[in-house]
C-alpha positions as CSV (number, residue, x, y, z in Angstrom):
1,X,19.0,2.1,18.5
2,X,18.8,3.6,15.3
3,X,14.9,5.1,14.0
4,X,15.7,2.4,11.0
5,X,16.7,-0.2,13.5
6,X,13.6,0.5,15.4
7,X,11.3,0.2,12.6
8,X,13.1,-3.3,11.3
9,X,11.9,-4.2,14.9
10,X,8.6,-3.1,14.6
11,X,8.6,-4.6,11.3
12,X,9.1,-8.1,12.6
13,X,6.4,-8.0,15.4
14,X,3.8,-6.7,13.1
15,X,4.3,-7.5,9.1
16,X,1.9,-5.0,7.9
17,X,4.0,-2.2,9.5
18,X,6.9,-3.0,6.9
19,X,5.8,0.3,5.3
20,X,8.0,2.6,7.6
21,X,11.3,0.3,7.3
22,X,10.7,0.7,3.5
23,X,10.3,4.5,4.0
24,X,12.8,5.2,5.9
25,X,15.2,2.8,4.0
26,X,14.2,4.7,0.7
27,X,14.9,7.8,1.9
28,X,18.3,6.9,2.8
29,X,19.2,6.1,-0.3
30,X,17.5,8.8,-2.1
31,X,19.9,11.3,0.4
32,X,23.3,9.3,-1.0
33,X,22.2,9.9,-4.5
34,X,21.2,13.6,-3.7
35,X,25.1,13.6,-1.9
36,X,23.0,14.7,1.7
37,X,25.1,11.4,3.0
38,X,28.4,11.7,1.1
39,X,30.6,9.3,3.4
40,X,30.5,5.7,4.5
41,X,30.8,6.6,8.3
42,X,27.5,8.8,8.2
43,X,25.9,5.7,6.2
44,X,27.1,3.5,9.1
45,X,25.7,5.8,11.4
46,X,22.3,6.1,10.3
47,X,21.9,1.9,9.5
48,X,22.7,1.1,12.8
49,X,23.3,-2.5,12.2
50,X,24.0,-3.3,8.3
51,X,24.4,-7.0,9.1
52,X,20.8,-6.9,10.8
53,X,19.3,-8.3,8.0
54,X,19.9,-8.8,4.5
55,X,17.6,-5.8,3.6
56,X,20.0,-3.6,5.7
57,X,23.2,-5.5,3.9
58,X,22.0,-4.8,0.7
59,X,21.2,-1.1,1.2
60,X,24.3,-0.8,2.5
61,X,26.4,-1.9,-0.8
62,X,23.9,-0.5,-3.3
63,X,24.6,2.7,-0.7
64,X,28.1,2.4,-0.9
65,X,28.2,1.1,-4.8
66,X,26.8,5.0,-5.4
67,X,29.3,6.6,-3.0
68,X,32.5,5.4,-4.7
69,X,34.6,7.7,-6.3
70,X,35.2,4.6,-9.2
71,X,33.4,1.6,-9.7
72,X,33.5,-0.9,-7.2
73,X,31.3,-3.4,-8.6
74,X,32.8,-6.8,-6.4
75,X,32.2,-4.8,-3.1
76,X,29.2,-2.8,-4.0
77,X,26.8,-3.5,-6.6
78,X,27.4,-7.6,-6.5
79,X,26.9,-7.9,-3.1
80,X,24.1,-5.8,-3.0
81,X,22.8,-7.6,-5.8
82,X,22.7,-10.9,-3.9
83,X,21.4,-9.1,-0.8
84,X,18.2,-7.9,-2.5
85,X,17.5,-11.4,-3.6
86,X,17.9,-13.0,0.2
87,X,15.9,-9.6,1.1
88,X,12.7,-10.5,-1.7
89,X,12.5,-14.1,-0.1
90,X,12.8,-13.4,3.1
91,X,10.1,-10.4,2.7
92,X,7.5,-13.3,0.9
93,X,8.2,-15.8,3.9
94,X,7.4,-12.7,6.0
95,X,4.7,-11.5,4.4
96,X,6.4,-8.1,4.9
97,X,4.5,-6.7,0.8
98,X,6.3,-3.4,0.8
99,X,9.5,-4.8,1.6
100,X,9.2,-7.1,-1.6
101,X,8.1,-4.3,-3.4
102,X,11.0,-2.5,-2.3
103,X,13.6,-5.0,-3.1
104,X,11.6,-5.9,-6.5
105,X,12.1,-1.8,-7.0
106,X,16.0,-1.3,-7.0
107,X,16.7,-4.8,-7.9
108,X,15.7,-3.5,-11.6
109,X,17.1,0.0,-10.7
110,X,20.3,-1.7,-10.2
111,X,20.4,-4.0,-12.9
112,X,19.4,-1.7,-15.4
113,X,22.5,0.6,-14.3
114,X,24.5,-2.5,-15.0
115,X,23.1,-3.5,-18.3
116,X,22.7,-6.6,-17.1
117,X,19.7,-7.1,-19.5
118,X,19.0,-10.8,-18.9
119,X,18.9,-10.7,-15.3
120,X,16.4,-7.1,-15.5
121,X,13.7,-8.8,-17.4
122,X,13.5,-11.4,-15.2
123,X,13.1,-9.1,-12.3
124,X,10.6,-7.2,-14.8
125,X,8.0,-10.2,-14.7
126,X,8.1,-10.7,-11.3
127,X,7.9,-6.9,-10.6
128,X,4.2,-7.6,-12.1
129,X,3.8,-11.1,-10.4
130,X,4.1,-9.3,-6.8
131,X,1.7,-6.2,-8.6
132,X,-0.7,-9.2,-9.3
133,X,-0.3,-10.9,-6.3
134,X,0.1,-8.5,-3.6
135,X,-1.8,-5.7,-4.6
136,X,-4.7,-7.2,-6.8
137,X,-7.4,-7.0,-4.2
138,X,-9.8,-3.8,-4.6
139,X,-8.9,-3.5,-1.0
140,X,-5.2,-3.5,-0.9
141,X,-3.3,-0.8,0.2
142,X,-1.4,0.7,-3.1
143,X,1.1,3.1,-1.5
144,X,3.9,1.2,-2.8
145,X,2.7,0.5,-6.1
146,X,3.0,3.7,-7.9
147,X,6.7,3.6,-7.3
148,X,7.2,0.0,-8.6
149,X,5.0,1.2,-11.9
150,X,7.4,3.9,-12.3
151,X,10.2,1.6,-11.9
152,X,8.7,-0.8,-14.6
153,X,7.8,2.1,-16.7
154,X,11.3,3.4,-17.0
155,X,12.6,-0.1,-17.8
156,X,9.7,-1.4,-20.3
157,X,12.0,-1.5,-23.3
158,X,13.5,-4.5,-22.1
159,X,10.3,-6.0,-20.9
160,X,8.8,-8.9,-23.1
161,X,5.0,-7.6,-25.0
162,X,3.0,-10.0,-22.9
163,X,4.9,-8.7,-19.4
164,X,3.3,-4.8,-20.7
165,X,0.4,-6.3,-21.4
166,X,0.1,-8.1,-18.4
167,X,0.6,-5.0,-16.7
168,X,-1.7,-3.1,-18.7
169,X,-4.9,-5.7,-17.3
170,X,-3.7,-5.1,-14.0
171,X,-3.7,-1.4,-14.5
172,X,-7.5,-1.8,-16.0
173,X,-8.1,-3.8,-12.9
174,X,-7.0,-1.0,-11.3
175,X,-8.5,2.0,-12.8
176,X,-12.0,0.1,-12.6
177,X,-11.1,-0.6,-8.6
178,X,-10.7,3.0,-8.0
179,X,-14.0,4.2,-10.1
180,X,-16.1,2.9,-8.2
181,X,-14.5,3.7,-4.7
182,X,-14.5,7.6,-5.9
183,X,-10.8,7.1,-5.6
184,X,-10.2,10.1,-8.5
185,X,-6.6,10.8,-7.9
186,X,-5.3,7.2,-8.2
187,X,-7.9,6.4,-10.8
188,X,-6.6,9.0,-13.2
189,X,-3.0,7.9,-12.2
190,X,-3.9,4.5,-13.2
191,X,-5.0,6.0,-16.3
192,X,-1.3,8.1,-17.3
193,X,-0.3,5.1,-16.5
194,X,-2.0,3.1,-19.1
195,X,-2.3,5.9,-21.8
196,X,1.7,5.6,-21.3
197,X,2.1,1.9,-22.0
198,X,-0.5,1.4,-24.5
199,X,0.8,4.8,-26.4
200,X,4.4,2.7,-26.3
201,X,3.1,-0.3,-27.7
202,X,1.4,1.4,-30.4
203,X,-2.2,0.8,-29.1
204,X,-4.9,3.6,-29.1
205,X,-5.3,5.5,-25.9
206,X,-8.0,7.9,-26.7
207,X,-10.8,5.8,-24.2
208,X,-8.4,6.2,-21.4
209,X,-7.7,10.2,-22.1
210,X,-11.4,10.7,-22.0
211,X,-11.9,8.5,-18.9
212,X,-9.6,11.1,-17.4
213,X,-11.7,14.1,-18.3
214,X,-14.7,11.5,-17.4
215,X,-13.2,11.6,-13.6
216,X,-12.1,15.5,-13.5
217,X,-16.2,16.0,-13.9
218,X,-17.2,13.2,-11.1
219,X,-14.6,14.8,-8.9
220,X,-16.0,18.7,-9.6
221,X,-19.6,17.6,-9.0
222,X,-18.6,15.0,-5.5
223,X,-16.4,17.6,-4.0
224,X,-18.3,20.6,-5.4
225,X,-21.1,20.0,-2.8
226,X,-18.7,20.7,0.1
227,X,-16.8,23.5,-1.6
228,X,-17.3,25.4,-4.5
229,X,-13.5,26.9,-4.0
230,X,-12.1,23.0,-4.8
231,X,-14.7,22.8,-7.5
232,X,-13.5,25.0,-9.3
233,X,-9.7,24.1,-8.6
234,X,-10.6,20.5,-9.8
235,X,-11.7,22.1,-13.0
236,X,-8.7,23.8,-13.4
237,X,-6.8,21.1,-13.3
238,X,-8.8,19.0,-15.6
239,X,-8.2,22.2,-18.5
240,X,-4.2,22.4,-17.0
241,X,-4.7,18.3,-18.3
242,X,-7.0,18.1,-20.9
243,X,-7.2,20.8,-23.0
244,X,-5.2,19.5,-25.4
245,X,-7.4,16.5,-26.3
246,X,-11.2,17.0,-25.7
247,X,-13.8,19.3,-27.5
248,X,-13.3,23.0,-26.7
249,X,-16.9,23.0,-26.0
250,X,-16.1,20.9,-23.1
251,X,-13.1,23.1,-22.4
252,X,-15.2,26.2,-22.7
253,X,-17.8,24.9,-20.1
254,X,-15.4,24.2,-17.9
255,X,-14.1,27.3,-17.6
256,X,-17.6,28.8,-17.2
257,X,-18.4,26.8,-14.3
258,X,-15.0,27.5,-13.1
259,X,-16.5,31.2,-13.1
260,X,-19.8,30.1,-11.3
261,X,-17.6,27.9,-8.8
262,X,-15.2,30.8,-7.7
263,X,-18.6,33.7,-7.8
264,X,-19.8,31.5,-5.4
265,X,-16.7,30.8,-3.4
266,X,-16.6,34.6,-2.7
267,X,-20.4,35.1,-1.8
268,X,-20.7,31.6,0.4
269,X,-17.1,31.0,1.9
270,X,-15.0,34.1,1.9
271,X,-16.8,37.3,3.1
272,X,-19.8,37.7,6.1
273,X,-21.2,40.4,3.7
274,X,-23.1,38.9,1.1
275,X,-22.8,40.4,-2.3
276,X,-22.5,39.6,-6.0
277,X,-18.4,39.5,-7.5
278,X,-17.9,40.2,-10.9
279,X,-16.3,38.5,-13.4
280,X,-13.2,40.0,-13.0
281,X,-13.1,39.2,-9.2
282,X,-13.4,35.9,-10.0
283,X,-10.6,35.8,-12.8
284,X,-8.6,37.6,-10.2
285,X,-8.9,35.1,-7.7
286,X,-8.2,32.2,-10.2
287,X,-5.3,34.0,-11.8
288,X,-3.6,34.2,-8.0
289,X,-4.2,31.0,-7.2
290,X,-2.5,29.7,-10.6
291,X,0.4,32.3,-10.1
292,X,1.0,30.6,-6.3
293,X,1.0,27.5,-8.5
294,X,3.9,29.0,-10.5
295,X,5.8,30.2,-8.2
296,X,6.1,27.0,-5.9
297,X,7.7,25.5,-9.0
298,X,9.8,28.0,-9.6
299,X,10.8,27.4,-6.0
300,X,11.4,23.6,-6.3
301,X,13.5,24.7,-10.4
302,X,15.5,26.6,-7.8
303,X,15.7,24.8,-4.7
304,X,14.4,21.4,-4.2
305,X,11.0,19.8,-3.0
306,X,11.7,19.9,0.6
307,X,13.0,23.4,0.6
308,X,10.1,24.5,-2.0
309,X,7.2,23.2,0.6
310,X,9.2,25.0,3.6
311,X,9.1,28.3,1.7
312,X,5.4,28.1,1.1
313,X,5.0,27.4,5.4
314,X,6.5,30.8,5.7
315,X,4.2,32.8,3.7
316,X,2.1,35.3,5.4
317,X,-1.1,34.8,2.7
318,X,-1.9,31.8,4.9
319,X,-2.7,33.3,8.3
320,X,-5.2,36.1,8.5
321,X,-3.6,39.2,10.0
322,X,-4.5,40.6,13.1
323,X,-4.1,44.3,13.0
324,X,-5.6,44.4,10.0
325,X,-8.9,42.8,11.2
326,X,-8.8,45.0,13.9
327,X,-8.6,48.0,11.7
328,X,-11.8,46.8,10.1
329,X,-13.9,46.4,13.4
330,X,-13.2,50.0,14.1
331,X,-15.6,50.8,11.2
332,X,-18.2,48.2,12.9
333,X,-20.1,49.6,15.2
334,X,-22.9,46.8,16.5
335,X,-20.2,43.8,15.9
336,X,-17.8,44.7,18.5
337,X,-20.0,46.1,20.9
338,X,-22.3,43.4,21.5
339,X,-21.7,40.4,23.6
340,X,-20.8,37.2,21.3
341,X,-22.1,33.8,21.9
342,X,-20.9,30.7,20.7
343,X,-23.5,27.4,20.7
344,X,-21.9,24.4,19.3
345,X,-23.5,22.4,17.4
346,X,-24.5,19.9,20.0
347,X,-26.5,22.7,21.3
348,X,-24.2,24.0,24.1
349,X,-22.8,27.3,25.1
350,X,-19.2,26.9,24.5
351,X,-18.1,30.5,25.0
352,X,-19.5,33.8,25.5
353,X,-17.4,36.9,25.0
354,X,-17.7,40.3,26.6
355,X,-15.8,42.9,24.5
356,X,-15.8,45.0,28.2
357,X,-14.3,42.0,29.4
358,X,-12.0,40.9,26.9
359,X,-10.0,43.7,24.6
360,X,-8.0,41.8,23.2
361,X,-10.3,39.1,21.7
362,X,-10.4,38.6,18.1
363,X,-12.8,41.2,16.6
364,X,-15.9,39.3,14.7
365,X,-14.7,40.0,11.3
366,X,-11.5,37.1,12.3
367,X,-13.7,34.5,11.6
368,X,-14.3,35.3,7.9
369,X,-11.0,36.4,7.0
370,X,-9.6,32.6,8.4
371,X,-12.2,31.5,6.2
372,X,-10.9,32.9,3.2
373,X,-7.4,32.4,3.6
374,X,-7.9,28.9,4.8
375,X,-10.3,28.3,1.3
376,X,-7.2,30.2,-0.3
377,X,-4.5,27.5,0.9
378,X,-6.8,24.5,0.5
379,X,-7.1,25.2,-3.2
380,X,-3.5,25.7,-3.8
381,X,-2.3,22.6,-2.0
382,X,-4.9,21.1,-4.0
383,X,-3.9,22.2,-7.7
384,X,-0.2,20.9,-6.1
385,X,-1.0,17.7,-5.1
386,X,-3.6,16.9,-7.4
387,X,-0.8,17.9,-10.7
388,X,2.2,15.6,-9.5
389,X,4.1,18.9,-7.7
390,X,3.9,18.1,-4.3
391,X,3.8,14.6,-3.8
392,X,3.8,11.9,-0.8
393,X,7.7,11.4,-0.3
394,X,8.4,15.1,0.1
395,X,6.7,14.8,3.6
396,X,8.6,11.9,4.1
397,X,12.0,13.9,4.1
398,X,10.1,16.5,6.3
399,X,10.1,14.4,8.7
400,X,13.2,13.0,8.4
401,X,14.4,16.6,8.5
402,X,12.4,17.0,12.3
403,X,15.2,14.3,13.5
404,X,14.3,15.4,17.4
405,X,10.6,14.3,17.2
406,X,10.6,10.9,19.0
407,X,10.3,7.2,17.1
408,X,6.9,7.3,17.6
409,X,6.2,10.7,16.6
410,X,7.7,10.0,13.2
411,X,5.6,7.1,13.0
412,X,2.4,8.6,13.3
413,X,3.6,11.4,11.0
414,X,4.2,8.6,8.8
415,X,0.7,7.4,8.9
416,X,-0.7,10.5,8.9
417,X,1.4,11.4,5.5
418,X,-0.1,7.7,3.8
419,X,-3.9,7.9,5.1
420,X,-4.1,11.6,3.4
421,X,-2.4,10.6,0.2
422,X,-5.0,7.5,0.2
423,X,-7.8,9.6,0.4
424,X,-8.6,8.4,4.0
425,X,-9.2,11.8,5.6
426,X,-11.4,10.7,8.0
427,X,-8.1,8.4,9.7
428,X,-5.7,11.1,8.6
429,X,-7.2,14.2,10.1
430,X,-7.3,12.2,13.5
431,X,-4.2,11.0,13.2
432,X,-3.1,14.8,12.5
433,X,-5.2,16.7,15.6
434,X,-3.8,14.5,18.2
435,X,-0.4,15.1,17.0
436,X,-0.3,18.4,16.6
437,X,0.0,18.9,20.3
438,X,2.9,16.5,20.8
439,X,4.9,17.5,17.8
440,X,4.7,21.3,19.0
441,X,6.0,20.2,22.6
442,X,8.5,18.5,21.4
443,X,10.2,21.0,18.8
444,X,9.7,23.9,21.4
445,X,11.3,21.2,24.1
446,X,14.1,21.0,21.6
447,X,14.8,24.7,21.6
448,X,15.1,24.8,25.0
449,X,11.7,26.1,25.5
450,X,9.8,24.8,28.7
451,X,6.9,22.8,28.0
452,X,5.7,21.0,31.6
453,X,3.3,23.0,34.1
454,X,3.4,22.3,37.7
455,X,0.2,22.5,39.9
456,X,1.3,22.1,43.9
457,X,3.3,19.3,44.2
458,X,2.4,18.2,40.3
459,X,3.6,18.2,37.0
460,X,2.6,17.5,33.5
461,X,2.8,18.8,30.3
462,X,0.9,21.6,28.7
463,X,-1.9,21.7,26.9
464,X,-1.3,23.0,23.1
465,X,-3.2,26.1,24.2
466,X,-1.0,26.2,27.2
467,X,1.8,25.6,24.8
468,X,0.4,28.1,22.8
469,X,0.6,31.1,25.4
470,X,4.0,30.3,26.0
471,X,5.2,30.8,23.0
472,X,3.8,34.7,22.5
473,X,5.4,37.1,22.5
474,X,8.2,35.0,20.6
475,X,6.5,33.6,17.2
476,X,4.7,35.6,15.4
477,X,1.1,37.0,16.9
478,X,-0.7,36.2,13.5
479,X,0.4,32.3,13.4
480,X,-0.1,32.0,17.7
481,X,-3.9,33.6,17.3
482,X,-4.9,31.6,13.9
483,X,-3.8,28.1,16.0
484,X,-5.6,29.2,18.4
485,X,-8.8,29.8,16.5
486,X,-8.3,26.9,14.9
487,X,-8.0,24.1,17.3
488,X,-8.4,25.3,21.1
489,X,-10.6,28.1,21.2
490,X,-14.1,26.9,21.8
491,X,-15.2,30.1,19.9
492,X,-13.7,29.3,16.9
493,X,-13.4,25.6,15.5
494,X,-11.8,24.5,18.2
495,X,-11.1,20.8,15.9
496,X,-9.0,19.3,18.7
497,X,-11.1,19.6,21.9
498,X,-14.3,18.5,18.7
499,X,-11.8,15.7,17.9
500,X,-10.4,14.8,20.9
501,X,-14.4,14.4,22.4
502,X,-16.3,12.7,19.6
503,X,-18.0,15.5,18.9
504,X,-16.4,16.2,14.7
505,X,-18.9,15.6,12.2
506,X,-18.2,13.2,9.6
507,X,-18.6,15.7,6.9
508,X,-16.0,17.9,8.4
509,X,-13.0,15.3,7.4
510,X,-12.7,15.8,3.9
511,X,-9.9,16.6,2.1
512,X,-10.0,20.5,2.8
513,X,-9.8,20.4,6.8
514,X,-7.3,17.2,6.4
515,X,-5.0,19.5,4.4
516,X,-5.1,22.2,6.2
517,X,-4.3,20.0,9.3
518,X,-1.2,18.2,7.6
519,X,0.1,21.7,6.7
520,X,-0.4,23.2,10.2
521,X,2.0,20.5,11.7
522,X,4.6,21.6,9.4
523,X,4.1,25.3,9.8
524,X,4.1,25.1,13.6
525,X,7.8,23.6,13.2
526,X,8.7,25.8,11.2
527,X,7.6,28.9,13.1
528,X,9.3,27.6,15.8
529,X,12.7,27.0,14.4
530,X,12.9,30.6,12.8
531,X,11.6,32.3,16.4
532,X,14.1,30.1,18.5
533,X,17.7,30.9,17.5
């Protein structure tokens, strides 16, 4: 059975799991029009079943409409046409709401592409009677609505006045929803959103543009109290936004307390010796965060998304390096002589370290320097996400691209992908920790890499710190030891054993550790791809 196959199953048990048919489904297509799939035998291959359902039928044609050399409207676009249409009923009758959105979507791709402008403002209105409908309620889940916005958005000059303006209360319905939920991201995408239709339709914009600047300074001041590295990259966004329409005062502030933000950064979260930057520390560390910024889209000018985000898991910045913080502990001389305890914060003695005991422990200065390069990569990913660079589908074709991770795996990667990118980091980072051990299995299990332990007569599979001592001396030492820090080593953060027992605090899932998480999952693949030939 097919992975698209199997989630048309699941689909049909459980409605509101329609989301990974439609993902899955969208990607496909999105790999014909790239030419990834370039014949109809691969298309075959990867369906399964088109006659499984209409929804499979009419991906199929629309599939094969964009494969063909000419035109073959009767045997591609018609059909698929019709297909859609079974594929939006049966989706309503089903209560399957992404599906409907999905079929809504390329019904008006497709008739757009045809000119068939009758038949696309039809599909138009009801694109905004299933937005109304399906997605009105402040608690609905709006990961497919963004993409049927877009859709409408790049069709509106067809669209009647009153359909925009219908859409434009829904969008104010929207934007109000996510205000008071602290829901920044999609509240200011809301707000493009609007400031795009109304500017189309002639109508003022300038309450919207500074509701945006409005939500840049709520987001600053929430997420400033956790980290004063993200305040400041939230204020850079909001001046990368909204220079070129509010007051340079405001401007000017913001770029003082961008200052402040990134002073404090270096005294609270980046270095165990306390002392006072100067300004041009501070500009330093702004300016390199904004040149990584450049340079992944330079990558993505040059590449493509997927390839852009797979060059950034390679970089060495990322992962604090380990002869180097040994080098500095040779200059220390009370830090690496004296015996280290650990006492989590349930009041227990997690781990005590000898240095007579243990030379090749991680000197004291690791800690720190993981800091700092964790604070580093949680501000670029960020700026990224937060600017419309790296965005929820690219993940999606990530783990596409991991084809040897089971069904189930891809699911949860799946959920993991749609919790962050709905600001629920809480679910997300979960989702992500227990993963992390069975994705890494899995890809070394696919490079021929043993992954099972036996005990007498027993067997099971390793534990990700097991896992991780078998792969040393193969990946790199750097990325093996900051993995280690990070989720097994009771001295260190040791997230998965906190995660795994109840013992996380709340305040520890925020968007910073959730990141940081969703990226580790990618980079462990990755190491382990270019180590094992």
């Amino acid at each position: 059975m097919t992975r698209i196959l199997d989630n048309l199953n699941r689909a049909r048990n459980d409605p509101e799991s329609d989301y990974h048919l439609v993902i899955s489904l969208r990607d496909l297509l999105s790999q014909v029009r790239s030419g990834s799939i370039a014949s109809r035998s691969v298309l075959e291959e990867r369906l399964g079943d088109p006659d499984a359902s209409p929804l499979l039928e009419a991906v199929y044609y629309h599939a094969y409409w964009e494969l063909a050399d000419e035109d073959p409207y009767t045997e591609g676009a018609q059909p698929a046409l019709q297909s859609y249409q079974e594929a939006f009923e049966a989706a309503t009758e089903n209560e399957w709401s992404g599906v409907a959105v999905f079929c809504v979507s390329e019904l008006i791709t497709l008739y757009g592409e045809l000119n068939h402008e009758e038949e696309l403002g039809l599909w138009l209105e009801t694109g905004v009677s299933v937005l109304e409908t399906e997605y009105g309620d402040q608690e609905a889940h709006l990961g497919n609505v963004g993409r049927l916005l877009d859709t409408i958005q790049r069709h509106r000059h067809v669209a009647p006045r009153p359909v925009l303006q219908r859409a434009i209360d829904y969008l104010q319905e929207r934007v109000e929803y996510a205000r008071q939920r602290n829901a920044y991201w999609n509240e200011r995408g809301f707000l493009d959103d609007l400031i795009d239709l109304k500017a189309y339709l002639g109508e003022d914009t300038s309450a919207e543009k500074a509701a945006i600047a409005d939500s840049f300074e709520a987001e600053a001041e929430k997420k400033g109290e956790r980290s004063s590295m993200v305040r400041a990259s939230v204020l850079s966004t909001a001046i990368e936004r909204c220079e070129e329409f509010v007051d340079q005062r405001r401007v000017a502030e913001w770029k003082r307390e961008i200052r402040e933000a990134n002073r404090t950064a270096f005294q609270d979260e980046m270095t165990e010796i306390s002392h006072q930057p100067d300004e041009e520390a501070t500009e330093e560390l702004e300016d390199a965060i904004e040149s990584l910024v450049e340079t992944y889209e330079d990558w993505i000018d040059q590449f493509d998304p997927s390839s852009a985000f797979k060059l950034l898991l390679a970089q060495r910045t990322f992962v604090p390096d380990l002869e180097t913080s040994r080098e500095i502990a040779e200059g220390s001389i009370v830090s690496e002589i004296i015996t280290r305890t650990t006492i989590s914060p349930e009041g227990d003695t997690v781990a005590v370290r000898d240095p007579n005991d243990d030379l090749d422990q991680r000197p004291a200065n690791y800690g720190p320097m993981a800091q700092f390069s964790d604070r580093l990569l949680s501000s670029l990913l960020y700026r990224l996400i937060s600017r419309g660079i790296l965005v929820e589908h690219h993940f999606y074709r990530l783990i596409w691209d991991a084809h040897w991770l089971t069904i189930d795996d891809q699911a949860f990667l799946t959920d993991l992908v749609i919790a962050f990118f709905s600001n629920r980091y809480a679910e997300a980072l979960h989702i992500g920790v227990a993963r992390l051990e069975g994705v890494t299995a899995r890809t070394l299990e696919h490079q021929g890499v043993p992954i099972t332990k036996f005990e007498s007569r027993e067997s099971e599979q390793r534990s990700l710190g097991g896992l991780l001592r078998q792969m040393r001396g193969t990946v790199d030492e750097n990325v093996i030891s900051y993995l280690n820090y990070r989720y097994v080593d009771p001295a260190g953060l040791n997230l998965r054993n906190r995660v795994s027992h109840g013992q996380l605090r709340y305040g520890v899932a925020g968007f910073h550790h959730t990141a940081l998480c969703l990226f580790d999952i990618f980079r462990t693949i990755s190491e382990i791809e270019t180590a094992y030939p």
